[in-house]
C-alpha positions as a printed NumPy array, in Angstrom:
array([[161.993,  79.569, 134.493],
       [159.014,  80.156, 136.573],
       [156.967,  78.017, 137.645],
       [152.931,  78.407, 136.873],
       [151.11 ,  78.901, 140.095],
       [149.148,  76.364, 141.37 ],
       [145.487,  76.16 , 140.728],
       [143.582,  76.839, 144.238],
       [140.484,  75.154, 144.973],
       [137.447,  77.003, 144.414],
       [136.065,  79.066, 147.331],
       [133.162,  77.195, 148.982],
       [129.708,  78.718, 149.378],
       [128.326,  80.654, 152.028],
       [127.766,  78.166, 155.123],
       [124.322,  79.311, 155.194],
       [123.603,  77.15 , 151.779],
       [124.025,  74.248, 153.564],
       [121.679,  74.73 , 155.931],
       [119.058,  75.232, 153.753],
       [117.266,  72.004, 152.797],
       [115.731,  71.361, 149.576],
       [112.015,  72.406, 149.016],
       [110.458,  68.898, 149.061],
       [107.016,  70.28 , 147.257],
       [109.332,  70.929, 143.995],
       [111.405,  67.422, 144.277],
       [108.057,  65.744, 144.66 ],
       [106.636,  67.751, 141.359],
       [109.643,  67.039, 139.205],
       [108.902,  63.493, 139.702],
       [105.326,  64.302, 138.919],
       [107.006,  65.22 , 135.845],
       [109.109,  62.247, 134.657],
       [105.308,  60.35 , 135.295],
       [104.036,  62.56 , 132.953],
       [106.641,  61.763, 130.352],
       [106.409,  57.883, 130.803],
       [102.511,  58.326, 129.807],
       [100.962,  57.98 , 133.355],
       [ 98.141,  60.484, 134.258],
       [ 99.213,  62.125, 137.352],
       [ 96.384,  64.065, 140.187],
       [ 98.607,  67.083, 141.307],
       [ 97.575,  67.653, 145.248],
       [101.083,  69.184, 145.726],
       [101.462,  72.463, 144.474],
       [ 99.932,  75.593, 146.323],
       [ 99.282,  77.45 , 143.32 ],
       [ 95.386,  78.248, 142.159],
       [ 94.344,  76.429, 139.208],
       [ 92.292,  79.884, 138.019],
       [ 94.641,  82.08 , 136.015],
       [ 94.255,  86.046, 136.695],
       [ 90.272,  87.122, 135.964],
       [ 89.744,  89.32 , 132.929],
       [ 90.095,  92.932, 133.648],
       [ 93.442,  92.151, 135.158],
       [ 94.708,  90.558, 131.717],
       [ 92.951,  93.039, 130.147],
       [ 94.853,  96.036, 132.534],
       [ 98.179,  94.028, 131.836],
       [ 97.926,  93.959, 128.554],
       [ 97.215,  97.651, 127.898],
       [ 99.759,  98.563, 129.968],
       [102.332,  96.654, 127.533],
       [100.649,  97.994, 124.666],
       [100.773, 101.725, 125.883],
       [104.071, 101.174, 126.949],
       [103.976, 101.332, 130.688],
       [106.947,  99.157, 131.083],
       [109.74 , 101.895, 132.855],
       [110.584, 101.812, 136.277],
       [108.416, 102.871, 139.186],
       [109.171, 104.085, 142.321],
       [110.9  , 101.485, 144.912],
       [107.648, 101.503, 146.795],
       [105.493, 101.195, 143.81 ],
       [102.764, 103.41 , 141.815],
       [101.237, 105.523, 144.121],
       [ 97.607, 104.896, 142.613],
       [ 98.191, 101.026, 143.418],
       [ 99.285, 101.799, 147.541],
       [ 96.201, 104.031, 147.216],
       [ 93.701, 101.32 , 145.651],
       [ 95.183,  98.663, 148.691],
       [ 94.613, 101.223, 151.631],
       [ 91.095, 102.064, 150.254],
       [ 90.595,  98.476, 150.036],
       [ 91.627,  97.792, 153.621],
       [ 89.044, 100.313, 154.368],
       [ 86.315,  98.849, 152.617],
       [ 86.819,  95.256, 153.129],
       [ 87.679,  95.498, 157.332],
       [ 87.144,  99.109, 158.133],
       [ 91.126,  99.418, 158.559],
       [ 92.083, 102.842, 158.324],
       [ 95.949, 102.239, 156.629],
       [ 97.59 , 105.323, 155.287],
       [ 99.025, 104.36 , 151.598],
       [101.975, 106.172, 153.193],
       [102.472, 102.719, 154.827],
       [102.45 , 100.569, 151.784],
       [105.141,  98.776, 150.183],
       [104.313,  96.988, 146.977],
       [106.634,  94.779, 145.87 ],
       [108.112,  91.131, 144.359],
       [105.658,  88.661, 145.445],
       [105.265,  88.316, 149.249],
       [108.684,  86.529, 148.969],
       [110.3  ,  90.006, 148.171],
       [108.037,  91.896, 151.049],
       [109.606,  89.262, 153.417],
       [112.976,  89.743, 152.56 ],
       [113.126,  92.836, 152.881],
       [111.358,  93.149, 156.089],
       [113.667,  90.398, 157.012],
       [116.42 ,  92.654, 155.95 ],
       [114.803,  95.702, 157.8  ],
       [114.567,  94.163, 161.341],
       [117.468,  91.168, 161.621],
       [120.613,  91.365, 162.815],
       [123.292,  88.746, 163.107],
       [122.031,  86.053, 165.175],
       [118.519,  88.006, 165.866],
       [115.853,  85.354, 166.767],
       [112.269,  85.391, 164.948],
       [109.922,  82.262, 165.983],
       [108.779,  80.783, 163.271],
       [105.723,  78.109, 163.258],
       [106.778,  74.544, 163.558],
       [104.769,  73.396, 161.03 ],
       [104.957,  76.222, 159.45 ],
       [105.533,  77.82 , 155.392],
       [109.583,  76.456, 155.432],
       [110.512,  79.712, 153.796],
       [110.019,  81.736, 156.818],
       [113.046,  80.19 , 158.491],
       [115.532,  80.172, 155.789],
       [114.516,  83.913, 154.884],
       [115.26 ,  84.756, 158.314],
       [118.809,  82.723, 157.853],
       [119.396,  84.034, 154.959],
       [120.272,  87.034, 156.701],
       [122.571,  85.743, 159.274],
       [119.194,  85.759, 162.049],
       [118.137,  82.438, 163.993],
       [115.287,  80.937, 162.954],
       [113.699,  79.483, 166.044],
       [111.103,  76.952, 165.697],
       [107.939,  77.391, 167.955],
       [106.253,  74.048, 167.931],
       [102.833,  74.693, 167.237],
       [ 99.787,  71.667, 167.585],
       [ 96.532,  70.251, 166.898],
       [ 94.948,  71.635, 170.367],
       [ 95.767,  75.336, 169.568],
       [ 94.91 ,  75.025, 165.645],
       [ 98.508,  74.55 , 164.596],
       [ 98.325,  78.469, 165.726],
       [100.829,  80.066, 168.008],
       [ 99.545,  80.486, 171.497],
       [100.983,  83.044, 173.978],
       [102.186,  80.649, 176.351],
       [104.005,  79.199, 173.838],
       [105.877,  82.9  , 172.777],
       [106.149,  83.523, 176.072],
       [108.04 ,  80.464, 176.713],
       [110.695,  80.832, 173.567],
       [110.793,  84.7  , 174.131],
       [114.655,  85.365, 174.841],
       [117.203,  87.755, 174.988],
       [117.296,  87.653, 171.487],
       [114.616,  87.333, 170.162],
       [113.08 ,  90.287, 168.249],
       [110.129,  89.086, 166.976],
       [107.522,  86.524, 165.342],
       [106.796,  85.761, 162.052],
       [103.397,  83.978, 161.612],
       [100.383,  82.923, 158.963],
       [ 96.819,  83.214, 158.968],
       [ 95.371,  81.263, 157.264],
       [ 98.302,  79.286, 157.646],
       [100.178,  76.825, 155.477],
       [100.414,  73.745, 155.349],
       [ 97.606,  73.51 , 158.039],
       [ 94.815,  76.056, 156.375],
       [ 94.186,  77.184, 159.751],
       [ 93.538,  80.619, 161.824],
       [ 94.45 ,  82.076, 164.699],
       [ 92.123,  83.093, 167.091],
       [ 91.941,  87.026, 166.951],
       [ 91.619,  87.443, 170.848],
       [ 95.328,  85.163, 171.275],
       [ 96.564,  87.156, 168.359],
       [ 95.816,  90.534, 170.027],
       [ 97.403,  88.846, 173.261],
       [100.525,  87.688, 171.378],
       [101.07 ,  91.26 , 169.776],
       [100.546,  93.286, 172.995],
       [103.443,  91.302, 174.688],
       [105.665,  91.748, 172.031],
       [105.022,  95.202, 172.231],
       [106.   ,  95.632, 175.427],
       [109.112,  93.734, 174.232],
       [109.9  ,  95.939, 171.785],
       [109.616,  93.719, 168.744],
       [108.223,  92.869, 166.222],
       [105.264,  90.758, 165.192],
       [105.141,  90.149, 161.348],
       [101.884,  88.504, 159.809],
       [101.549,  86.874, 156.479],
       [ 97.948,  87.14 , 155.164],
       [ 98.995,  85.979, 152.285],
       [ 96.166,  83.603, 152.073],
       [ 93.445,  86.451, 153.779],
       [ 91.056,  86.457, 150.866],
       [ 90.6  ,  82.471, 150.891],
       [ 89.032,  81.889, 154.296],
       [ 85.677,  79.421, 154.565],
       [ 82.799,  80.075, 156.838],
       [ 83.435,  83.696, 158.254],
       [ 84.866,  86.794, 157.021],
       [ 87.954,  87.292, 156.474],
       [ 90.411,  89.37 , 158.981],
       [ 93.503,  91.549, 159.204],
       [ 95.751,  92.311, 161.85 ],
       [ 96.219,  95.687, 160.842],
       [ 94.34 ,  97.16 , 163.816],
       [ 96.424,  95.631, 166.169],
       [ 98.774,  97.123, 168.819],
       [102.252,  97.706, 168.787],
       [105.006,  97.193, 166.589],
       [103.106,  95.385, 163.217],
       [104.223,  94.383, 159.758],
       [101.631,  92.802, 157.533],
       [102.787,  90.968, 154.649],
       [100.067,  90.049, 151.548],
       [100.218,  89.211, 147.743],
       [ 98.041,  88.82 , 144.763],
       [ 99.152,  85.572, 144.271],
       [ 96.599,  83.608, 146.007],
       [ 93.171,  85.293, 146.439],
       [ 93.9  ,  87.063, 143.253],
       [ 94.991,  84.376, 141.482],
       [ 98.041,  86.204, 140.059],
       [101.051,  83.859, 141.05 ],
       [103.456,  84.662, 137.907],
       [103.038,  88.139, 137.882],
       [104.952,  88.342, 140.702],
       [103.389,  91.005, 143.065],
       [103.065,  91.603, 146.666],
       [103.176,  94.258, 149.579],
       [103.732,  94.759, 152.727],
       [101.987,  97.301, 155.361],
       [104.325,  98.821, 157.924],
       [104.838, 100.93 , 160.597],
       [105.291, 104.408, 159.512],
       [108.454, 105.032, 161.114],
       [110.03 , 102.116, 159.102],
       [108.813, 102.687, 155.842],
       [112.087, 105.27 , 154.516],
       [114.385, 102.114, 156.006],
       [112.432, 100.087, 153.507],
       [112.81 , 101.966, 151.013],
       [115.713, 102.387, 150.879],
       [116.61 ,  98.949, 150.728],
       [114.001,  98.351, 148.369],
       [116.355, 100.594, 146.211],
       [118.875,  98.588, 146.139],
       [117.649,  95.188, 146.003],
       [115.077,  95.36 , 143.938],
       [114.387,  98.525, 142.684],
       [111.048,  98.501, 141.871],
       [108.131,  95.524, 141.8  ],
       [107.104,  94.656, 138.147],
       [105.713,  98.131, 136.274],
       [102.985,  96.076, 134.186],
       [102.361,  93.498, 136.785],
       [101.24 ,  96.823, 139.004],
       [ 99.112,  98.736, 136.293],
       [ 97.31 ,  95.452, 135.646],
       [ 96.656,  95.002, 139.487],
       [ 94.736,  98.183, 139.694],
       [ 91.959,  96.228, 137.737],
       [ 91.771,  93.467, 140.79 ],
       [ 89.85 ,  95.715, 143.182],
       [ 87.229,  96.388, 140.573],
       [ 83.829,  95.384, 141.574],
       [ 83.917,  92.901, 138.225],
       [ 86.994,  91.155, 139.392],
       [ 85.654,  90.882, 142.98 ],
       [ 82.82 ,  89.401, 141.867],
       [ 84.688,  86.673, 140.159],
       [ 87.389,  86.316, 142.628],
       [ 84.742,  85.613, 145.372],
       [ 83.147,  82.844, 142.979],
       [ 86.126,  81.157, 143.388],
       [ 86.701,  81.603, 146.945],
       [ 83.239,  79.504, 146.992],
       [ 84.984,  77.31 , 144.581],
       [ 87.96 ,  76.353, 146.984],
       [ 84.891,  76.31 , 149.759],
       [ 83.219,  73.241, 147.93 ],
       [ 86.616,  71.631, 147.106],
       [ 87.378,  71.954, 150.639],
       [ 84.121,  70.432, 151.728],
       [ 84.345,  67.586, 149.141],
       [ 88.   ,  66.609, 150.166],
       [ 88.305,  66.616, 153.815],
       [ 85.738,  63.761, 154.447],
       [ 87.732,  61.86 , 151.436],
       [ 90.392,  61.655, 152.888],
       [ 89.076,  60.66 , 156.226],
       [ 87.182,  58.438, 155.121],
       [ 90.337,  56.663, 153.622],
       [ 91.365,  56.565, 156.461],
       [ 93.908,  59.409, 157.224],
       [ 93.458,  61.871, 160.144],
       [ 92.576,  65.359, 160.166],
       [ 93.523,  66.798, 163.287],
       [ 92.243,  70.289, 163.04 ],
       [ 90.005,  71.132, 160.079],
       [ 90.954,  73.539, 157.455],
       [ 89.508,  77.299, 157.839],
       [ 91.203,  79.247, 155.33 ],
       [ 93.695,  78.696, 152.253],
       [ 93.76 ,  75.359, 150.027],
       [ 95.145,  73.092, 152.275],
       [ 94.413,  69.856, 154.046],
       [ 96.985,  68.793, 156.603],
       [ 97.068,  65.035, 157.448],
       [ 98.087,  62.386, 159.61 ],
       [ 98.976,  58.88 , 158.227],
       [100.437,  57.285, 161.024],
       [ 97.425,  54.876, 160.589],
       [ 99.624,  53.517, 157.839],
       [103.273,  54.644, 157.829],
       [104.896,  56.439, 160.483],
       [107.3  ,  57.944, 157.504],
       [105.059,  60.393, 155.646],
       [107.889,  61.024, 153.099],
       [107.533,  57.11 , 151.889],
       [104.025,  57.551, 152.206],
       [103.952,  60.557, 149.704],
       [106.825,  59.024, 147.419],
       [104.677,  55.413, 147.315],
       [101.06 ,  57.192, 146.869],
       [102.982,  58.882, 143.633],
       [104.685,  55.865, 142.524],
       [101.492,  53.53 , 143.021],
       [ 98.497,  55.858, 142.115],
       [100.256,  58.806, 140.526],
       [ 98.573,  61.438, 143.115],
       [101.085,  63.855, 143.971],
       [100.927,  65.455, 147.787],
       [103.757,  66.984, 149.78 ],
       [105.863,  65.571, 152.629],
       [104.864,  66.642, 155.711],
       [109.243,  67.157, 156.779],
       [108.739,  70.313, 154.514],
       [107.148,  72.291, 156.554],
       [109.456,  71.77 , 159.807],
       [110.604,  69.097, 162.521],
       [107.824,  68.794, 165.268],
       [105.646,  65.883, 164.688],
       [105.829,  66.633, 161.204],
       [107.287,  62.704, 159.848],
       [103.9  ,  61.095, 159.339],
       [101.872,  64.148, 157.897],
       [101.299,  65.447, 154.475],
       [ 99.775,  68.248, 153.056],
       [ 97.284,  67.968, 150.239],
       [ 96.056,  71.059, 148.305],
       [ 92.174,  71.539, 146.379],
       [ 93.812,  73.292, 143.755],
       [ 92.204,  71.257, 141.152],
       [ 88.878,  71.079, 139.266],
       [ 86.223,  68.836, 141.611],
       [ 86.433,  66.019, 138.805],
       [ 90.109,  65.573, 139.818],
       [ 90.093,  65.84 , 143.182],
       [ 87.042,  62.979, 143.352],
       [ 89.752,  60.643, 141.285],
       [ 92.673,  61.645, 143.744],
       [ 90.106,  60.546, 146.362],
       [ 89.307,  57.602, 144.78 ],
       [ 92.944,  56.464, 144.55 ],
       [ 93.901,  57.431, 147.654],
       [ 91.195,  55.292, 148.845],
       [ 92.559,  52.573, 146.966],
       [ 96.227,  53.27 , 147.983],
       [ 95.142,  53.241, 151.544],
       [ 93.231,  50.032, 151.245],
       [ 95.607,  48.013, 149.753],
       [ 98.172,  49.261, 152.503],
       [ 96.054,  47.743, 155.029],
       [ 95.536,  44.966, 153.562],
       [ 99.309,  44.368, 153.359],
       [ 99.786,  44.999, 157.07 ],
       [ 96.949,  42.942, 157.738],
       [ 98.544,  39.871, 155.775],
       [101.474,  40.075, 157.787],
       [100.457,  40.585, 161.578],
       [100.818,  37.074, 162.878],
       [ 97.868,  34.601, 163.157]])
């Protein structure tokens, strides 16, 4: 008689999986949750996700586009009218002459950095990535089989990439950077002059500079920039999420060289086919003067939320080492208190219920006693977050000051 086989163990994972760490923002907002449940009232400073929902013509545009039945597939690139609405927009918001030739729409930003991931990395390619910097950027560019390689970026430089600093991590294999501006979780800029730098000596490298703007339309103070004039070898990655307030429709693009763009394509094809149909007709309606006009009241919005919470938190006694220029972020130091930010988040959210995020999410260097904080919340909540940080921090002190020695 024969015997059954035996059973074999179940093939592990890819090896990648491991080194992927868990996204600390969504840990810290599931115990947000269970708060929620037990009855306690929780200020959500965690999530980088607008509080304002899509402005009206958009819904309106979405919802005629279900109605009329403008749900099929579009082409992997997207509706043509849509890369035609972006390039004129380029045009009229920073004089950028882009050819909707060179427009990808797609899944979110996430999907336009996949696949440009996908497009220029090769097994064990380097990209620099921003230490701190968004933590996706390194584990898209692991995800397929390239080396994320950390370029420590600090206070001095506005947590920016500097070209010393590219110059310095620039090797063999390196093929290119991957940077934001405004960045997160910092909410800075970088300087257009060291930006024009950085992107002429990667051009003479022959790589590739990548720039996620996804956060362009939310910048404080000044107007807002692009790098699409910029020499050399330049992908642009951008998204409705932010600025227009769109993150669940799930829409993005990317601008690209135009030698690149069939590559794209093609694996556009393949991986995702096309970006939402309905999600795209409704987007046509964000570059409308009327949904301009409200997006921009917002942006003030964020402005005054920005300009509320930054001397809040100081005054409680955190540090701010480089103020906040674009985005909806506040990046801050509370070595004052704890040297272990990740204790300092988890006990803020225990104590006070105010949710932030763990500085360790965004990257290893210097990153243990910072968290971020984001104004994406009304100005009534933010001013009781304050106020309970303020009591947080005080009572902290008071603690430490109990038990230095007489």
């Amino acid at each position: 008689m024969k015997r059954p086989a035996t059973p074999q163990a179940a093939r592990a994972v890819a090896r990648r999986v491991a080194e992927i760490g868990p996204f600390e923002v969504m840990e810290i907002l599931s115990r947000a949750h269970a708060l929620e449940a037990a009855g306690r009232r929780v200020v959500h400073m965690e999530i980088g996700e607008p509080d304002f929902t899509a402005p009206a013509p958009v819904v309106e545009a979405g919802v005629r586009a279900l109605r009329e039945g403008m749900t099929a597939y579009t082409g992997a690139l997207g509706l043509p009218a849509l890369r035609e609405t972006i390039a004129a927009h380029y045009h009229a918001r920073f004089g950028a002459a882009v050819s909707p030739g060179r427009i990808a729409v797609t899944a979110g930003a996430s999907g336009a950095l996949l696949l440009t991931m996908a497009l220029y990395v090769d097994r064990d390619d380097e990209v620099l990535v921003p230490d701190p910097g968004y933590p996706g950027y390194r584990h898209i560019v692991r995800a397929f089989e390239g080396r994320p390689r950390a370029l420590n970026v600090d206070a001095g430089a506005g947590f920016q990439p500097t070209l010393d600093a590219v110059a310095r991590a620039w090797g063999p294999r390196t093929v290119g950077l991957l940077l934001g501006s405004p960045a997160n979780p910092c909410g800075t800029l970088i300087a257009p002059d060291e930006l024009r730098r950085i992107a002429e000596f990667i051009a003479v490298r022959g790589g590739v500079l990548i720039v996620d703007e996804i956060y362009q339309g939310l910048v404080y103070g000044q107007a807002p920039a692009t790098a699409a004039q910029l020499p050399g070898h330049v992908v642009l990655v951008n998204s409705f999420s932010k600025y227009f307030c769109m993150t669940g429709w799930r829409l993005g693009w990317a601008v690209l060289p135009e030698r690149d763009v069939r590559g794209f394509e093609k694996l556009a094809q393949h991986l995702f086919i096309c970006p939402s149909s309905a999600a795209q007709h409704a987007a046509l309606a964000a570059f409308t003067p009327e949904s301009l006009a409200i997006l921009e009241a917002r942006r003030a919005e964020f402005e005054r939320r920005r300009d509320f919470l930054v001397p809040a938190i100081e005054a409680a006694g955190l540090r701010i080492p480089s103020w906040p220029q674009g985005a909806f972020y506040v990046y801050a130091d509370c070595s004052a208190f704890s040297r272990d930010g990740r204790k300092f988040v988890l006990d803020l959210l225990d104590q006070e219920a105010v949710a932030a995020t763990p500085g360790a999410d965004f990257g290893d260097h210097a990153t243990q006693h910072f968290l971020r904080f984001a104004y994406t919340r009304a100005l009534a909540e933010l001013e009781e977050g304050a106020r309970r940080l303020s009591r947080f921090c005080a009572a902290a002190d008071r603690k430490a000051s109990s038990a230095r020695p007489a």
